[in-house]
C-alpha positions as CSV (number, residue, x, y, z in Angstrom):
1,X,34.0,6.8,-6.9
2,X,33.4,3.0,-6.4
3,X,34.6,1.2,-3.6
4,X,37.4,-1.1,-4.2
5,X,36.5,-4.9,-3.9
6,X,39.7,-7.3,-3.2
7,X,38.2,-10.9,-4.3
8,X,40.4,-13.5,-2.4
9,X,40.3,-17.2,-4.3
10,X,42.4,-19.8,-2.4
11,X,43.5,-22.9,-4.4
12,X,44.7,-26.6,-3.7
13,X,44.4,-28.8,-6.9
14,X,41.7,-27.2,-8.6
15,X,43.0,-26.7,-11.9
16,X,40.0,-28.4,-13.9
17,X,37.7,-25.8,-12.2
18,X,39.5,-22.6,-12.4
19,X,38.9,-21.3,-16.2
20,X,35.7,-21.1,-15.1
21,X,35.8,-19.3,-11.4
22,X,38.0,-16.9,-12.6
23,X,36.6,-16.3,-15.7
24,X,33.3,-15.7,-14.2
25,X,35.5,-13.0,-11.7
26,X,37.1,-11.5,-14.9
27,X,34.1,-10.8,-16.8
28,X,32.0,-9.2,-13.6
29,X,29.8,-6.1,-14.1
30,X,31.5,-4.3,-11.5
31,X,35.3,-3.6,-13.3
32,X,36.8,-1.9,-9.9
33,X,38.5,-5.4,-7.9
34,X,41.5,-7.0,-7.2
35,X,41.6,-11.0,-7.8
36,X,43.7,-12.5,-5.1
37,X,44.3,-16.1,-6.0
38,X,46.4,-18.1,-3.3
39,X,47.8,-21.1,-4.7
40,X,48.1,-23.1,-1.6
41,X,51.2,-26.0,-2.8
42,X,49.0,-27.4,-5.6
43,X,50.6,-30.9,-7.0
44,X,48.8,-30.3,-10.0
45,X,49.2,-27.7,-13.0
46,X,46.8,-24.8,-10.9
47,X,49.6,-22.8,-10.7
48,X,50.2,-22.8,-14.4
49,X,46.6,-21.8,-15.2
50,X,46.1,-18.9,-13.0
51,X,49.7,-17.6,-14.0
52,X,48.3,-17.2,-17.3
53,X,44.7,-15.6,-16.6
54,X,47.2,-13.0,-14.0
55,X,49.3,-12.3,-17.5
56,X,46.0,-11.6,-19.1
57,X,44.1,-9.2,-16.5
58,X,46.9,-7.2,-14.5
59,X,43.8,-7.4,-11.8
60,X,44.8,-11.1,-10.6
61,X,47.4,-10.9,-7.9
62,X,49.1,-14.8,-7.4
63,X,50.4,-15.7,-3.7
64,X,51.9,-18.8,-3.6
65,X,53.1,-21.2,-0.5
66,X,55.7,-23.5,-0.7
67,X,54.1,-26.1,1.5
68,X,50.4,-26.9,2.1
69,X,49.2,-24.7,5.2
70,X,45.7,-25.5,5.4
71,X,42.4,-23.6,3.7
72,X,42.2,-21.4,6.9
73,X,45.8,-19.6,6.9
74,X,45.3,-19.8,2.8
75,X,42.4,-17.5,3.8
76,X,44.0,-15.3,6.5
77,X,46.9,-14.5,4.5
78,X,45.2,-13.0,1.8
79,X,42.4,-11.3,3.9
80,X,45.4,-9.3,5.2
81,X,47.2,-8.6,1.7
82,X,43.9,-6.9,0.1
83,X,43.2,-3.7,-0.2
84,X,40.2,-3.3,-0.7
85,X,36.9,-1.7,1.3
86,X,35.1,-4.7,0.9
87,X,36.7,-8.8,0.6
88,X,34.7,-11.3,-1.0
89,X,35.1,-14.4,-0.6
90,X,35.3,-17.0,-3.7
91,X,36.3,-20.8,-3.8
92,X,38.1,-21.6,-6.9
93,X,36.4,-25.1,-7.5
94,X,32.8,-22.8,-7.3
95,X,31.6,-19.8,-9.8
96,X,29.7,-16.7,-8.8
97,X,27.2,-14.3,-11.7
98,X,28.8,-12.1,-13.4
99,X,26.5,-9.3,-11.6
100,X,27.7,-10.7,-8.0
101,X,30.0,-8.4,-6.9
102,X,27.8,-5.2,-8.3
103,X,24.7,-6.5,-6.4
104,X,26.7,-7.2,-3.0
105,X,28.5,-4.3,-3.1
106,X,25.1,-1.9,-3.4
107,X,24.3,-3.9,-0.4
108,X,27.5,-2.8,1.7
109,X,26.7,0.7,0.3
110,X,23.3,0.9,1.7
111,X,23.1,-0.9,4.9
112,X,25.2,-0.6,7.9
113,X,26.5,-3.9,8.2
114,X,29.4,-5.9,8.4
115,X,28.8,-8.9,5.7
116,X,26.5,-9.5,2.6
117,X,25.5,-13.0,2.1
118,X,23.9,-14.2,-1.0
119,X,21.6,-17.6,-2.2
120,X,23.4,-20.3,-3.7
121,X,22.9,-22.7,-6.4
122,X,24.6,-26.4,-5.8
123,X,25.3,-28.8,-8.6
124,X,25.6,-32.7,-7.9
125,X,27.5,-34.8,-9.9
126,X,24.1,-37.4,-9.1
127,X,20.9,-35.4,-9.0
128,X,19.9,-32.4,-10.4
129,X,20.9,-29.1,-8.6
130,X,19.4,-28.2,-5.6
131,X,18.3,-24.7,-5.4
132,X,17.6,-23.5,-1.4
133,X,14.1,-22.1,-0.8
134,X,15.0,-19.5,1.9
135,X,13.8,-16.1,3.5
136,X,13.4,-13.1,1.7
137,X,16.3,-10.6,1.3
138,X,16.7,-8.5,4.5
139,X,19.1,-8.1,7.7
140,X,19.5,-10.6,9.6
141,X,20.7,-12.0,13.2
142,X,22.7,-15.0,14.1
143,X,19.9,-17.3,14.8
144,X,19.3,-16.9,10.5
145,X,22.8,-17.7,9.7
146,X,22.8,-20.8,7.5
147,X,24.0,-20.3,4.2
148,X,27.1,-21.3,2.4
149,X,29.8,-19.3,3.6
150,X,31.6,-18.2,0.7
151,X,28.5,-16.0,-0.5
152,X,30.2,-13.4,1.9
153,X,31.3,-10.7,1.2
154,X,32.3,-8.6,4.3
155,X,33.9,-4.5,5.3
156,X,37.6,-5.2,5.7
157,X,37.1,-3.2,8.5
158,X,36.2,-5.2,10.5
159,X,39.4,-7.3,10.5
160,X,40.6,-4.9,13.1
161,X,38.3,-6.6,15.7
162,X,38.0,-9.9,14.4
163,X,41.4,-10.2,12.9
164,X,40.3,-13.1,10.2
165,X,39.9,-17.0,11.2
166,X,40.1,-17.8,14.8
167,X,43.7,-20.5,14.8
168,X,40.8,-22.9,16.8
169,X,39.5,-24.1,13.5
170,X,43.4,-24.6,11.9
171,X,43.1,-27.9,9.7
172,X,39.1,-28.4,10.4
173,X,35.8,-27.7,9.0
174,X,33.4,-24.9,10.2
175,X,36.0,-22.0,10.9
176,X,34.0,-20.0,8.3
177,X,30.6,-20.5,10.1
178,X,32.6,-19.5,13.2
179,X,33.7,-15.8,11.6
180,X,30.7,-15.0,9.9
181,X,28.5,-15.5,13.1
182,X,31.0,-13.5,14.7
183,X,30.6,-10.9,12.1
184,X,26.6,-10.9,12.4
185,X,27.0,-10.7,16.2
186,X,29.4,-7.7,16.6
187,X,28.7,-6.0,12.7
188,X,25.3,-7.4,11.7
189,X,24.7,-8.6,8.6
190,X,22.4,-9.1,5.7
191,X,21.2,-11.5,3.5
192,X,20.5,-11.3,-0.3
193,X,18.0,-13.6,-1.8
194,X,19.4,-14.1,-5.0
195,X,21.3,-16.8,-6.7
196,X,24.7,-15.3,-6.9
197,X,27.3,-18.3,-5.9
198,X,27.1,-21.6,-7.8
199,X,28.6,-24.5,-5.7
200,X,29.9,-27.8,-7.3
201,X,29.4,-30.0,-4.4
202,X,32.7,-32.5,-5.2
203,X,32.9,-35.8,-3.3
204,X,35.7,-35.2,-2.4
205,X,35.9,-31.4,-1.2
206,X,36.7,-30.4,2.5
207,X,33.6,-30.6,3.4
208,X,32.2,-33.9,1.9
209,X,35.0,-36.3,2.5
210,X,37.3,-37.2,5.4
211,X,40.4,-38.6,5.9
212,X,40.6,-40.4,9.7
213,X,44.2,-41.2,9.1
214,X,44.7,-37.6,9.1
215,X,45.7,-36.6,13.0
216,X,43.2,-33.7,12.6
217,X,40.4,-36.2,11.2
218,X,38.4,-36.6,14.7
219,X,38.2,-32.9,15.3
220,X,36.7,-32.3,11.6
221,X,34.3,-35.0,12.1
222,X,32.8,-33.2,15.3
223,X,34.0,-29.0,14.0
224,X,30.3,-28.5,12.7
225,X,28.7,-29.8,16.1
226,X,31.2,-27.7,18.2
227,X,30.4,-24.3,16.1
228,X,26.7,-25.3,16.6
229,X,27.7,-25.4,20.0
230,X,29.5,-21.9,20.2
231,X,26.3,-20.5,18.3
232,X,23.4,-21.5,20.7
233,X,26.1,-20.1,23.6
234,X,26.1,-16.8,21.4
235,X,22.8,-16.2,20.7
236,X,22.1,-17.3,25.0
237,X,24.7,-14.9,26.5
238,X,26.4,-12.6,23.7
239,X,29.5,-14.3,23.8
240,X,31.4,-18.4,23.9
241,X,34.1,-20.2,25.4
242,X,36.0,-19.4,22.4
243,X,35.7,-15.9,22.3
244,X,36.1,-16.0,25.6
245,X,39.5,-17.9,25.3
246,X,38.1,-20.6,27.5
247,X,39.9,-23.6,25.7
248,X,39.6,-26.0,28.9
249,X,35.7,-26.1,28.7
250,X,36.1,-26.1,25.2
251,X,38.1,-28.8,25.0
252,X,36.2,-30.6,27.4
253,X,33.3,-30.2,25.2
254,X,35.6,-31.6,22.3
255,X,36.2,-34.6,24.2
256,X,32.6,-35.3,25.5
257,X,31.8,-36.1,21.5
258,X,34.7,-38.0,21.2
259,X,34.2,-40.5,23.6
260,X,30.0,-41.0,22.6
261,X,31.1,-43.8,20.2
262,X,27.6,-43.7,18.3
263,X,27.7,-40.3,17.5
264,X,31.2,-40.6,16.0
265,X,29.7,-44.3,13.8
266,X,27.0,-41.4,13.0
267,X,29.1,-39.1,11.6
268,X,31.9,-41.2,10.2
269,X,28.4,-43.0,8.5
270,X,27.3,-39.9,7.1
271,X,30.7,-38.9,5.0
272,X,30.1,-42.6,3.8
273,X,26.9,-42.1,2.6
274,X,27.8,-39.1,0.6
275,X,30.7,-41.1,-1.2
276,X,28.1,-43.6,-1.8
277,X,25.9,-40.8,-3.4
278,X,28.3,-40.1,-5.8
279,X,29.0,-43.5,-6.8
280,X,32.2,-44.0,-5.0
281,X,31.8,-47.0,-3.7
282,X,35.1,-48.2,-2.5
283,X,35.4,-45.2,0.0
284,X,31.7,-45.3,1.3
285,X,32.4,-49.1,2.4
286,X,36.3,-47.8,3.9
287,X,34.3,-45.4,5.7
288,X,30.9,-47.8,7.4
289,X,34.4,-50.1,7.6
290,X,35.5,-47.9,10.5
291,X,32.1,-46.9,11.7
292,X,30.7,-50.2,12.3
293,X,34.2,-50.6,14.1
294,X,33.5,-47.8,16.1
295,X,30.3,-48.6,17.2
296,X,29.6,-52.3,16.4
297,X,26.1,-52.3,17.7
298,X,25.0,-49.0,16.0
299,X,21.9,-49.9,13.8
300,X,22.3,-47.4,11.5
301,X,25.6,-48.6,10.1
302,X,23.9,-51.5,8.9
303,X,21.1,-49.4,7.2
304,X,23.7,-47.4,5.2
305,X,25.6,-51.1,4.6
306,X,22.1,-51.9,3.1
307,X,22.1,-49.3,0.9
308,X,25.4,-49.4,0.1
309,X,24.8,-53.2,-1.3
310,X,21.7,-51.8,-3.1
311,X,23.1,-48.8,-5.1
312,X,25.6,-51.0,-6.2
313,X,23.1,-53.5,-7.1
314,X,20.8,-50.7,-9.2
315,X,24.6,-49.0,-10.7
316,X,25.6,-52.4,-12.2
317,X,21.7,-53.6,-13.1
């Protein structure tokens, strides 16, 4: 008999993407899943659309939270409500094949390893969509891991050892980095070199935009570095600080970033130049706005105020 597959989708204010995610779940080649969609306090009418797809296939199960916890407990909640042998992971602003779940879970089947990640498709609302040239399909080791994250799909087992997000990463970027190199390094894992997930890289997604107001802003602008961080430590002695529960060092680290005032204009540059990419000019000059105040004298503020002026100049001509 086929292995159950729980697909966990957690939701804030995606409602003009979800038809398509879960109708691209819905209509998979592999019939033997349950849909777990989170709605995660959506303001918008996501709660109305997946309520009618979970009237139509008796296969969507709908949590809901009356206030916004973040995309990490969203996560966590639901890893720990499925039933299935195997989770896989799906964002509900994303869509996956229809033969996705079939091909990942022949993987799982075959291979003793923890995780299955797949290739992935991006789509720009500026430039035409980038499709990754990696390595071959095969196991892999953490020193490989550098896909998108929510290709995974993972043994639920192993949530018994690594009981879902590490609590570190609450409210921040990079927490799903953090578990599946945690995965590869106690499980193993393997990587499938097909174009199964299809990402619509959104301006203003988690992961591209940034909101410094926001009391957890600073520790998002640095999460990728510190993961990078707890990865070379990995790969060097088998474990991290974090694993370890060593939160002084670790936050010691944290604050060694925050005080190198050109790395933070760097980074707080960076999320401008992506807004700037995608034609949203007001926030890309908000954003070099508080990098050039961060670092005054950083030169490379002035080279993405350059080319802010001169993609408005080319927009407008």
């Amino acid at each position: 008999m086929s292995k159950l597959v729980s697909v966990v989708v957690p939701n804030y204010n995606c409602a003009p993407y979800l038809d398509k995610c879960l109708e691209h779940i819905v209509n998979q080649t592999y019939a033997n899943f349950e849909c777990i969609v989170c709605d995660n306090a959506s303001t918008d009418n996501s709660l109305e659309i997946i309520n009618s797809w979970a009237k139509k296939d008796k296969r969507i199960k709908v949590l809901t939270t009356e206030v916004n916890v973040g995309g990490m407990l969203c996560y966590n909640r639901m890893f720990f409500e499925a039933k299935g042998d195997y989770i896989m992971i799906q964002d509900s602003d994303d869509w996956c094949d229809l033969q996705r779940i079939e091909k990942q879970v022949a993987v799982l089947d075959k291979y003793n390893v923890g995780c299955c990640m797949t290739n992935s498709v991006f789509y720009y609302a500026h430039t035409e969509p980038e499709y990754p040239d990696r390595p071959g399909s095969g196991v892999v080791n953490i020193e490989q891991e550098d896909w998108a994250p929510a290709t995974i799909m993972f043994k639920r087992e192993i949530l018994n050892e690594i009981p879902g997000y590490h609590l570190y990463w609450d409210r921040v970027t990079s927490y799903d980095n953090y578990f599946i190199m945690s995965i590869i390094s106690e499980y193993g894992g393997y990587y499938l070199d097909d174009y199964l997930y299809f990402v619509w890289a959104r301006h203003d997604s988690d992961h591209r935009s940034i909101d410094l107001t926001d009391k957890a802003g600073l520790r998002k602008l640095i999460s990728f570095d510190v993961y990078k961080f707890l990865k070379k430590q990995r790969i060097e002695t088998g474990t991290d600080w974090l694993k370890e529960g060593n939160m002084d060092a670790l936050n010691s680290y944290e604050q060694q970033l925050m005080n190198d005032k050109n790395y933070l204009a760097d980074k707080i540059r960076m999320f401008a130049c992506i807004q700037i990419d995608n034609g949203k000019y007001k926030n890309g000059w908000s954003l070099l706005k508080q990098a050039i105040s961060t670092s005054p004298g950083f030169i490379k503020n002035y080279q993405s105020l350059l080319y802010l002026l001169r993609s408005r100049i080319k927009t407008s001509a």
